[in-house]
PDB file of N, CA, C and O in Angstrom, chain B, residues numbered from 101:
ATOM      1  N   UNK B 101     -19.654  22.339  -1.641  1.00  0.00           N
ATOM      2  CA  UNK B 101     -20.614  21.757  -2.552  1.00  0.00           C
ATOM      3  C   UNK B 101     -19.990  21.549  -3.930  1.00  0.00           C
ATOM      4  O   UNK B 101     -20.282  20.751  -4.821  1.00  0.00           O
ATOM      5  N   UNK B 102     -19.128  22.414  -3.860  1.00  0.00           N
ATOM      6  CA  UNK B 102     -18.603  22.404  -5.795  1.00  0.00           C
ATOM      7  C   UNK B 102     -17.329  20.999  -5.747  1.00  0.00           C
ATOM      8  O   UNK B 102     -17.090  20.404  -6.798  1.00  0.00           O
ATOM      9  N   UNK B 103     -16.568  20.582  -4.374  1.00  0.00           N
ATOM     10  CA  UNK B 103     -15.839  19.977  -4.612  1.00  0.00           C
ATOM     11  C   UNK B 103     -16.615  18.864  -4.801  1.00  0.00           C
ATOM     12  O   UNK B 103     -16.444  18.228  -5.841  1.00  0.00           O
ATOM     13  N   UNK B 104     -17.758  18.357  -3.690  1.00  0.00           N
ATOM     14  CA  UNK B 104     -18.328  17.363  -3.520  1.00  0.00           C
ATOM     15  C   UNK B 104     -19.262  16.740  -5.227  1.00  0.00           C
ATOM     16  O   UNK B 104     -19.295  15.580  -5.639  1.00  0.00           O
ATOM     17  N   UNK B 105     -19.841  17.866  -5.816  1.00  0.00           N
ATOM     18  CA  UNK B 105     -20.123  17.585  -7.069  1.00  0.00           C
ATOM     19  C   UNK B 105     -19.191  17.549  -7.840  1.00  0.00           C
ATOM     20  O   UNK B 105     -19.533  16.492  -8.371  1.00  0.00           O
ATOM     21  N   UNK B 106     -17.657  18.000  -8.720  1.00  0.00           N
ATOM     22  CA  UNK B 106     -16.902  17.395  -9.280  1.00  0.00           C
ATOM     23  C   UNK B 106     -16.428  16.233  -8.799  1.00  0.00           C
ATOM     24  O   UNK B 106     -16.136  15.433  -9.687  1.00  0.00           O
ATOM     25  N   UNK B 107     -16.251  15.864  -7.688  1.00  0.00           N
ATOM     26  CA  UNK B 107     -15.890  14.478  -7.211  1.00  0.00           C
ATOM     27  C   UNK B 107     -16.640  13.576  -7.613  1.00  0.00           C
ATOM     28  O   UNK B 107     -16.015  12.560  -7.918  1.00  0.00           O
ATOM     29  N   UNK B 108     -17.753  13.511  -7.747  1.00  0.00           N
ATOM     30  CA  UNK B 108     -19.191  12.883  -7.686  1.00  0.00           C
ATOM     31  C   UNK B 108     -19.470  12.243  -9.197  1.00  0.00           C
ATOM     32  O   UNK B 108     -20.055  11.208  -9.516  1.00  0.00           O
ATOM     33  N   UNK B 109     -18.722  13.418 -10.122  1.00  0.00           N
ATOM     34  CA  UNK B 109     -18.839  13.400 -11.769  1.00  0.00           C
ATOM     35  C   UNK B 109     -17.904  12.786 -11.978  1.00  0.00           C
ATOM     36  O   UNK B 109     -17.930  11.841 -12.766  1.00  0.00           O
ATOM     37  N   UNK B 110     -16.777  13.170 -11.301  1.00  0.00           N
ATOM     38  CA  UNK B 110     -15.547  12.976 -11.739  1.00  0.00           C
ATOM     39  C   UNK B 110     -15.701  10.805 -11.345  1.00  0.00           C
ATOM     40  O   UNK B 110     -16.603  10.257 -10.711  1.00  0.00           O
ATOM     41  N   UNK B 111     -14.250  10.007 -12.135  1.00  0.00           N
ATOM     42  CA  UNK B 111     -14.302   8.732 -12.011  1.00  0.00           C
ATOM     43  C   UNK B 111     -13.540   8.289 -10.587  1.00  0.00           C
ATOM     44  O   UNK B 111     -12.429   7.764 -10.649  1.00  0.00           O
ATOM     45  N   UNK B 112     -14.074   8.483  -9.542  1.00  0.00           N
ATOM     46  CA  UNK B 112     -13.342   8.481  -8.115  1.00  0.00           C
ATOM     47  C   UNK B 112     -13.906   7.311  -7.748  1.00  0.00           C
ATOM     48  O   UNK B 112     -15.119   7.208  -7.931  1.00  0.00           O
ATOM     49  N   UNK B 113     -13.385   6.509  -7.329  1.00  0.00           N
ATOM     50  CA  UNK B 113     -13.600   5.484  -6.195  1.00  0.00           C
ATOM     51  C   UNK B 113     -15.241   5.620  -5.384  1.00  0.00           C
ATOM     52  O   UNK B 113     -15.773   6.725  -5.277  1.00  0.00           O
ATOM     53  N   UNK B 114     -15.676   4.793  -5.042  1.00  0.00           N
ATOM     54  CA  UNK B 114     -16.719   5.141  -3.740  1.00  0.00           C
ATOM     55  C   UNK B 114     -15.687   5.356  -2.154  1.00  0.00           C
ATOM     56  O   UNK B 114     -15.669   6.200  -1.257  1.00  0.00           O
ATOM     57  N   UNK B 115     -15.135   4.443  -2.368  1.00  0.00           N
ATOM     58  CA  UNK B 115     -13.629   4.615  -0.908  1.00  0.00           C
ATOM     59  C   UNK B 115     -13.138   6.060  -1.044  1.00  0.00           C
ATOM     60  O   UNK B 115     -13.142   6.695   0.011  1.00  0.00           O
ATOM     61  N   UNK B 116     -12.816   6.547  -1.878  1.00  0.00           N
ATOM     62  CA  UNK B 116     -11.908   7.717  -2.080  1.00  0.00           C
ATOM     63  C   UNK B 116     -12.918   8.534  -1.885  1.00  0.00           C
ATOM     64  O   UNK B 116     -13.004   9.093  -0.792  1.00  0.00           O
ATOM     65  N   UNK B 117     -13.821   8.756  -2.827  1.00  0.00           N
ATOM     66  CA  UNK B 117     -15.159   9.694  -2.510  1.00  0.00           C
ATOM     67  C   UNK B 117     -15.242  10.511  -0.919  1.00  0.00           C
ATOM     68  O   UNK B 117     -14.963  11.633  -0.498  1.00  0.00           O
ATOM     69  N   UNK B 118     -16.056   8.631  -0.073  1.00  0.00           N
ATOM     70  CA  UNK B 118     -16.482   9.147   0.886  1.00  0.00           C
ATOM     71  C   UNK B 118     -15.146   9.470   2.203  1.00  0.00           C
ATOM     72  O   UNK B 118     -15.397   9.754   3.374  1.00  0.00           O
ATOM     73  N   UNK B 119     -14.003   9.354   1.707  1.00  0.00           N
ATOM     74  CA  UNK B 119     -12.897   9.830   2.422  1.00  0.00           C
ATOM     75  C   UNK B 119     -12.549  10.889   2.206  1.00  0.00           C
ATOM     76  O   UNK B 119     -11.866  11.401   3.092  1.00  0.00           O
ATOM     77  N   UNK B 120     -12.791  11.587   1.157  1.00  0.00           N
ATOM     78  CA  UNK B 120     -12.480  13.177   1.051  1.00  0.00           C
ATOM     79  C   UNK B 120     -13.387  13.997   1.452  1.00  0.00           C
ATOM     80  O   UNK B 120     -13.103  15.127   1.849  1.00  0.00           O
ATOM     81  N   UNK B 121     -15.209  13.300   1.376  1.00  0.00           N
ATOM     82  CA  UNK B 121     -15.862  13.932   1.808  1.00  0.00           C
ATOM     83  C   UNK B 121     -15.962  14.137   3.208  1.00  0.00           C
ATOM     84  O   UNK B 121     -16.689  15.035   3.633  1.00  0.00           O
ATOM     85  N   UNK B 122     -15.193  13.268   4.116  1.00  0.00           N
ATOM     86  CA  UNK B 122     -15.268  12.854   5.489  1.00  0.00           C
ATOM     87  C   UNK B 122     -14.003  13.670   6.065  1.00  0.00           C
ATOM     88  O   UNK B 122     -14.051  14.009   7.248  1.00  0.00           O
ATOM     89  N   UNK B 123     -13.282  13.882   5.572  1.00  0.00           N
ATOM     90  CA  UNK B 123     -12.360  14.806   5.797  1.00  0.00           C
ATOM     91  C   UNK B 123     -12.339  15.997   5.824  1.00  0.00           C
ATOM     92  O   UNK B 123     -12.030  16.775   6.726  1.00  0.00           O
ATOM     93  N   UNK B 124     -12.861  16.245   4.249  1.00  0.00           N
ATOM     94  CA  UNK B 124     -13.900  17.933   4.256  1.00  0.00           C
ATOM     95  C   UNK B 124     -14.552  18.627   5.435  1.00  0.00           C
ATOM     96  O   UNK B 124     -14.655  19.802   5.788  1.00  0.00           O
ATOM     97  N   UNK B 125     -14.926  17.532   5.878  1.00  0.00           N
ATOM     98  CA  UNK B 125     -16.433  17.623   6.651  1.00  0.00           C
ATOM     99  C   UNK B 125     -15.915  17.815   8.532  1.00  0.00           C
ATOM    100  O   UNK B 125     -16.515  18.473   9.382  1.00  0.00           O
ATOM    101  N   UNK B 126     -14.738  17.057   8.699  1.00  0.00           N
ATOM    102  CA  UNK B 126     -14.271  16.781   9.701  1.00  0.00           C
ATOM    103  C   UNK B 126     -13.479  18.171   9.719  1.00  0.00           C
ATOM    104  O   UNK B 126     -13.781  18.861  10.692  1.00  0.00           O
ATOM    105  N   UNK B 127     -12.492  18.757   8.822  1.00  0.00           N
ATOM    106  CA  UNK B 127     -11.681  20.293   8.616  1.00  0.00           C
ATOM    107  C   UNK B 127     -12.585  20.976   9.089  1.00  0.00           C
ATOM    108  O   UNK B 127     -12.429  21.366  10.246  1.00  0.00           O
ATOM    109  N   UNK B 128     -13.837  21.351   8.356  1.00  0.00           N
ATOM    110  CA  UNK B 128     -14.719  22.528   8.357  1.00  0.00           C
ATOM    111  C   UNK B 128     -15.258  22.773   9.599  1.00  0.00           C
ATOM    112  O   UNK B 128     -15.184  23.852  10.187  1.00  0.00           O
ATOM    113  N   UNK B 129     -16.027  21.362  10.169  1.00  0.00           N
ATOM    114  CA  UNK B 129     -16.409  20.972  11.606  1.00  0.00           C
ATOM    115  C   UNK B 129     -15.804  21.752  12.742  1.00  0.00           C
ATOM    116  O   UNK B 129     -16.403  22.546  13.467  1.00  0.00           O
ATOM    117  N   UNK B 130     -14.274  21.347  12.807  1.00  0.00           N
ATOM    118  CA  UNK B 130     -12.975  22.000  13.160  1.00  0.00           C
ATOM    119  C   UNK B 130     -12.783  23.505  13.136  1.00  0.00           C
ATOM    120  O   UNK B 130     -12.634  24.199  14.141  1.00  0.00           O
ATOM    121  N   UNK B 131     -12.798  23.856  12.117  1.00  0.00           N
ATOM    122  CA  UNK B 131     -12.792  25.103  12.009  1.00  0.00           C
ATOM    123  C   UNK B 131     -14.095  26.330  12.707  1.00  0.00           C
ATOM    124  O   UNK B 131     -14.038  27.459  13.195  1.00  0.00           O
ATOM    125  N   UNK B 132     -15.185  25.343  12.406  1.00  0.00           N
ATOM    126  CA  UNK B 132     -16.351  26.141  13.015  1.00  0.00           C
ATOM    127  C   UNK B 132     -15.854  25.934  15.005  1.00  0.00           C
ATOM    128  O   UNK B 132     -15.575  26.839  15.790  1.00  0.00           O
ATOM    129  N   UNK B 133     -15.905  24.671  15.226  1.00  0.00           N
ATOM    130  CA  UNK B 133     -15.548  24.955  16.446  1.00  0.00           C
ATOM    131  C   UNK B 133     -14.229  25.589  17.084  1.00  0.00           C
ATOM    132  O   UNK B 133     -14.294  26.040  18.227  1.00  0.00           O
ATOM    133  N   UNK B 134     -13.451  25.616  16.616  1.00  0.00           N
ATOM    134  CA  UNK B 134     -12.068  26.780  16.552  1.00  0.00           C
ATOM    135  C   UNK B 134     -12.512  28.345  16.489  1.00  0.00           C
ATOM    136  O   UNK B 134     -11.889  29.233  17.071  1.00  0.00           O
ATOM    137  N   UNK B 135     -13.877  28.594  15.566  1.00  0.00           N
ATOM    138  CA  UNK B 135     -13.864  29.690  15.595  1.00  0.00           C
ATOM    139  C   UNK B 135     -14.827  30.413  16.711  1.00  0.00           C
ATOM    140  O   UNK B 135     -14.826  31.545  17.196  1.00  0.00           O
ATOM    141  N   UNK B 136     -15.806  29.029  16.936  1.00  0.00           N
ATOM    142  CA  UNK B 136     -16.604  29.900  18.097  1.00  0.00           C
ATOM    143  C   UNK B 136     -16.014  29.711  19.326  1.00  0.00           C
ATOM    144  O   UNK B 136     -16.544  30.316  20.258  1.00  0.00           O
ATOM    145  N   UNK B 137     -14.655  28.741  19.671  1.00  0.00           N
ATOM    146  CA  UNK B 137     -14.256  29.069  20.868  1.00  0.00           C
ATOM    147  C   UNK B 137     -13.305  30.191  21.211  1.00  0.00           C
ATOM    148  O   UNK B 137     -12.978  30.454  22.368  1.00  0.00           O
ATOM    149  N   UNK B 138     -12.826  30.918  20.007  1.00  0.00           N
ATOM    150  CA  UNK B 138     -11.673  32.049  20.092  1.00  0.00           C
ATOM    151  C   UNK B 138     -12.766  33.452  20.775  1.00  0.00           C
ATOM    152  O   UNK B 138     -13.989  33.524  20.662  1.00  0.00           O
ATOM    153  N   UNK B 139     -11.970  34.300  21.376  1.00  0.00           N
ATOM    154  CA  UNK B 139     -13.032  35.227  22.235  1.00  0.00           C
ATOM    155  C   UNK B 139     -12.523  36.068  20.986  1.00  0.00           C
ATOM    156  O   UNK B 139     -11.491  36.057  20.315  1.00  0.00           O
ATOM    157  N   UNK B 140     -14.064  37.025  20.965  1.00  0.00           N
ATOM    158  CA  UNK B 140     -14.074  38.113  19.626  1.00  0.00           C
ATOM    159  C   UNK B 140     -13.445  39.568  20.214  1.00  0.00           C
ATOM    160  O   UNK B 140     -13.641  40.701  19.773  1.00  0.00           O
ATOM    161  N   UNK B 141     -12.767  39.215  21.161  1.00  0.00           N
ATOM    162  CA  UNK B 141     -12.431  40.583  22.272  1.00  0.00           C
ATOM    163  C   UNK B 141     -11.190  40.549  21.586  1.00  0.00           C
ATOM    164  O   UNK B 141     -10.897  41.730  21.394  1.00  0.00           O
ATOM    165  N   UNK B 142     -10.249  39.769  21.084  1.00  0.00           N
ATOM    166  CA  UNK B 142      -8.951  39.883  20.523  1.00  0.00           C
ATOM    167  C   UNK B 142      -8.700  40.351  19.339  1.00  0.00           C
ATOM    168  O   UNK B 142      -8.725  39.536  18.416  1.00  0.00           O
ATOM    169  N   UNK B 143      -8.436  41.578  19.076  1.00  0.00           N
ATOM    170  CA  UNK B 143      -8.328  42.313  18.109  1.00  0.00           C
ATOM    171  C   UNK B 143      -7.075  41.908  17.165  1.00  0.00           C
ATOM    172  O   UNK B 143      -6.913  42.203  15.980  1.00  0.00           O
ATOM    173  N   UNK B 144      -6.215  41.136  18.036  1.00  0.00           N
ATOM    174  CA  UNK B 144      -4.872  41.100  17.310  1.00  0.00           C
ATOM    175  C   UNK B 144      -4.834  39.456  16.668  1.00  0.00           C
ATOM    176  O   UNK B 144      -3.996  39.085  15.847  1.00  0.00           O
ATOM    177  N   UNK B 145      -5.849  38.646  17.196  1.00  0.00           N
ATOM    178  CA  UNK B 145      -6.113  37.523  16.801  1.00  0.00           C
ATOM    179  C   UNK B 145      -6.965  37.620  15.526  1.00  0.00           C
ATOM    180  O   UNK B 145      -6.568  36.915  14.598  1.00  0.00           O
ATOM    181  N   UNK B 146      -8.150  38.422  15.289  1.00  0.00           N
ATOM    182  CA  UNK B 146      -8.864  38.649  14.593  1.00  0.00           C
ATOM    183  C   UNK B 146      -8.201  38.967  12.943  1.00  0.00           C
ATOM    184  O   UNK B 146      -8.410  38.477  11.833  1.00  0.00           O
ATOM    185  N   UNK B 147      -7.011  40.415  13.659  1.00  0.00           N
ATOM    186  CA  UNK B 147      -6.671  40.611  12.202  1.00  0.00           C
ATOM    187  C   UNK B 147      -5.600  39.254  11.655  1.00  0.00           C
ATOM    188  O   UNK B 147      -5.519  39.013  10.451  1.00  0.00           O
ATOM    189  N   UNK B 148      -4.982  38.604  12.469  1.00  0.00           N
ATOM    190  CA  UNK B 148      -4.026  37.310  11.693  1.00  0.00           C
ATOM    191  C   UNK B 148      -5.257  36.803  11.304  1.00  0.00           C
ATOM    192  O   UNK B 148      -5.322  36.793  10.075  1.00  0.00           O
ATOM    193  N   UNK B 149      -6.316  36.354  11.864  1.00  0.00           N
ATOM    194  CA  UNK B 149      -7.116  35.575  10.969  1.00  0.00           C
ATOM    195  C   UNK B 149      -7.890  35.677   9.879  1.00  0.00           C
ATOM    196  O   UNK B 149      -8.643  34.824   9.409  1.00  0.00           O
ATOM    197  N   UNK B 150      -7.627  36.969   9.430  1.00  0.00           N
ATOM    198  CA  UNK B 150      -8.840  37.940   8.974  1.00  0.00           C
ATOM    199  C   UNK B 150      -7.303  37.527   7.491  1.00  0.00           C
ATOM    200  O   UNK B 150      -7.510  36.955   6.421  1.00  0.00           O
ATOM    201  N   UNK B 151      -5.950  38.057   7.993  1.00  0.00           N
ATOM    202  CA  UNK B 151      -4.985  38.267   7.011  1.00  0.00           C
ATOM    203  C   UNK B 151      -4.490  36.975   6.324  1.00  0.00           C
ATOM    204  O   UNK B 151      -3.968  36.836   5.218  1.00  0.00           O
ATOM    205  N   UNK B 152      -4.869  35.844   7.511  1.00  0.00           N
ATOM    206  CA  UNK B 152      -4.938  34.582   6.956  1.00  0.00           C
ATOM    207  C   UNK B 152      -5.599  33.885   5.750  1.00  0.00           C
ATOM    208  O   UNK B 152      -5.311  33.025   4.917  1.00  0.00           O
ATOM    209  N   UNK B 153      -6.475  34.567   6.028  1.00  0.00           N
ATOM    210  CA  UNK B 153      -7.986  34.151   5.067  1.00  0.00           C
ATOM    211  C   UNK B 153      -7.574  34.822   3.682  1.00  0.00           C
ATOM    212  O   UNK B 153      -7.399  34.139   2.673  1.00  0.00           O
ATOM    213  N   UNK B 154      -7.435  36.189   3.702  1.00  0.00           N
ATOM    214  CA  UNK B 154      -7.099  37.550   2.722  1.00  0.00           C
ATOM    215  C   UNK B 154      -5.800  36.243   2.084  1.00  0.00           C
ATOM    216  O   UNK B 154      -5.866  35.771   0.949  1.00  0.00           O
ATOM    217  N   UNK B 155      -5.123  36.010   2.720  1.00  0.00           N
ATOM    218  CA  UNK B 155      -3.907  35.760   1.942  1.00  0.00           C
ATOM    219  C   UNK B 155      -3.634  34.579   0.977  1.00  0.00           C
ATOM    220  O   UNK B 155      -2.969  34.512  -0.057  1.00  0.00           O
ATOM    221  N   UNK B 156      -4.943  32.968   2.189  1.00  0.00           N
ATOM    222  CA  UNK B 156      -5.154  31.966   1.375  1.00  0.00           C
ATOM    223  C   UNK B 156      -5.740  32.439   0.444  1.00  0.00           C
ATOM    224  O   UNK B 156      -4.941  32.537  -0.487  1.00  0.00           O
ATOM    225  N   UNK B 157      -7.078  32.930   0.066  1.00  0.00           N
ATOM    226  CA  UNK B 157      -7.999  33.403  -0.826  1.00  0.00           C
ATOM    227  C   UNK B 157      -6.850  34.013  -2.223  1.00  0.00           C
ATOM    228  O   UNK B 157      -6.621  33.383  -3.255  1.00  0.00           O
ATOM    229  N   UNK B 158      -6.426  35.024  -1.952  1.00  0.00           N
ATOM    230  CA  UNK B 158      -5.698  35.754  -2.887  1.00  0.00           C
ATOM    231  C   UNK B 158      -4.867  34.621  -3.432  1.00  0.00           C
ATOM    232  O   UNK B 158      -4.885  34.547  -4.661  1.00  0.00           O
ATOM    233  N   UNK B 159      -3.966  33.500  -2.643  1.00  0.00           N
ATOM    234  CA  UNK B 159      -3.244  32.787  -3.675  1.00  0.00           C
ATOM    235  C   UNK B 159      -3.964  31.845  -4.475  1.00  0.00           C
ATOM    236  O   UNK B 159      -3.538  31.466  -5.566  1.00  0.00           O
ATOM    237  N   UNK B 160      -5.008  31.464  -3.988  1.00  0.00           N
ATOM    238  CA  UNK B 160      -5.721  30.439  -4.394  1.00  0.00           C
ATOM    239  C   UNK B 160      -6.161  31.034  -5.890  1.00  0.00           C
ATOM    240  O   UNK B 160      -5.915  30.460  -6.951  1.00  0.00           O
ATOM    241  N   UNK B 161      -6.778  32.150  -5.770  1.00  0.00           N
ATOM    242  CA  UNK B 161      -7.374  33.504  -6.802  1.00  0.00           C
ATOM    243  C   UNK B 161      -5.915  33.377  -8.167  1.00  0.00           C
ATOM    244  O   UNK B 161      -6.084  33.051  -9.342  1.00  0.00           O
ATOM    245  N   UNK B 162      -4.786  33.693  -7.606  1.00  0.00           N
ATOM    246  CA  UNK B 162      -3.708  33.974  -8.392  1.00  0.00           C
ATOM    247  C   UNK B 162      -3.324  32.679  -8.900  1.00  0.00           C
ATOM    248  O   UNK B 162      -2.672  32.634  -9.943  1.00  0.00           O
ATOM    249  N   UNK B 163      -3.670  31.544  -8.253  1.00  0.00           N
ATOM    250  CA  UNK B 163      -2.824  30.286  -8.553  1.00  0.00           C
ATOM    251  C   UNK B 163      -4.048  29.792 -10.147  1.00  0.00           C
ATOM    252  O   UNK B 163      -3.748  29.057 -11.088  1.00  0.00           O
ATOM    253  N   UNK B 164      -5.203  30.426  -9.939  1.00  0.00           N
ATOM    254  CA  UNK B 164      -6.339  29.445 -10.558  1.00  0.00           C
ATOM    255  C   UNK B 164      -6.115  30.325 -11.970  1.00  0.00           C
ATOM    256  O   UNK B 164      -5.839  29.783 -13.040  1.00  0.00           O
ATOM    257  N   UNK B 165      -6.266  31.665 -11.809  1.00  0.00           N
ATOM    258  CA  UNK B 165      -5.910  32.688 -12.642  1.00  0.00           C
ATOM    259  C   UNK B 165      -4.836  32.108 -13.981  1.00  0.00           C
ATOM    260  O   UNK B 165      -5.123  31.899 -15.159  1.00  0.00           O
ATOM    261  N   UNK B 166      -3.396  31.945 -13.186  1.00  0.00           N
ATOM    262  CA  UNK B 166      -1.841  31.846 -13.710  1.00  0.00           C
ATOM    263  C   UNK B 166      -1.740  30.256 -14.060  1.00  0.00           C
ATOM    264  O   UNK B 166      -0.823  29.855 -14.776  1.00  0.00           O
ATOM    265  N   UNK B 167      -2.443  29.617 -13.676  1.00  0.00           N
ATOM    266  CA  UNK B 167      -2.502  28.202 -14.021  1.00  0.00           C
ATOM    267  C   UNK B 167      -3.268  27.797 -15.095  1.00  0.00           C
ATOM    268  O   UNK B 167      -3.327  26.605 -15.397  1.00  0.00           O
TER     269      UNK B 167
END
């Protein structure tokens, strides 16, 4: 929601707009179905994804921080 409203404010294209939003939308989509087809029985899948997340988050955190 926060990208879709700076985009929105921001001076973007209508083309560009609804292509980032369509992309957004298409990732996330993706991801939800990626996540409900992985079985929750895999403990060793869980923590890479769990450390995945921990690790994007934290740089993202450090990059916004240091920037």
């Amino acid at each position: 929601m926060a990208i879709v409203t700076i985009l929105s404010v921001a001076k973007v294209t209508q083309l560009s707009f609804l292509l980032i939003v369509a992309f957004l939308s298409l990732s996330l989509g993706g991801s939800l179905l990626i996540g409900e087809s992985v079985q929750a029985s895999s403990l060793k899948l869980q923590a890479l994804s769990t450390r995945g997340a921990i690790g994007t988050l934290s740089f993202v955190i450090f990059h916004e921080v240091i920037g």
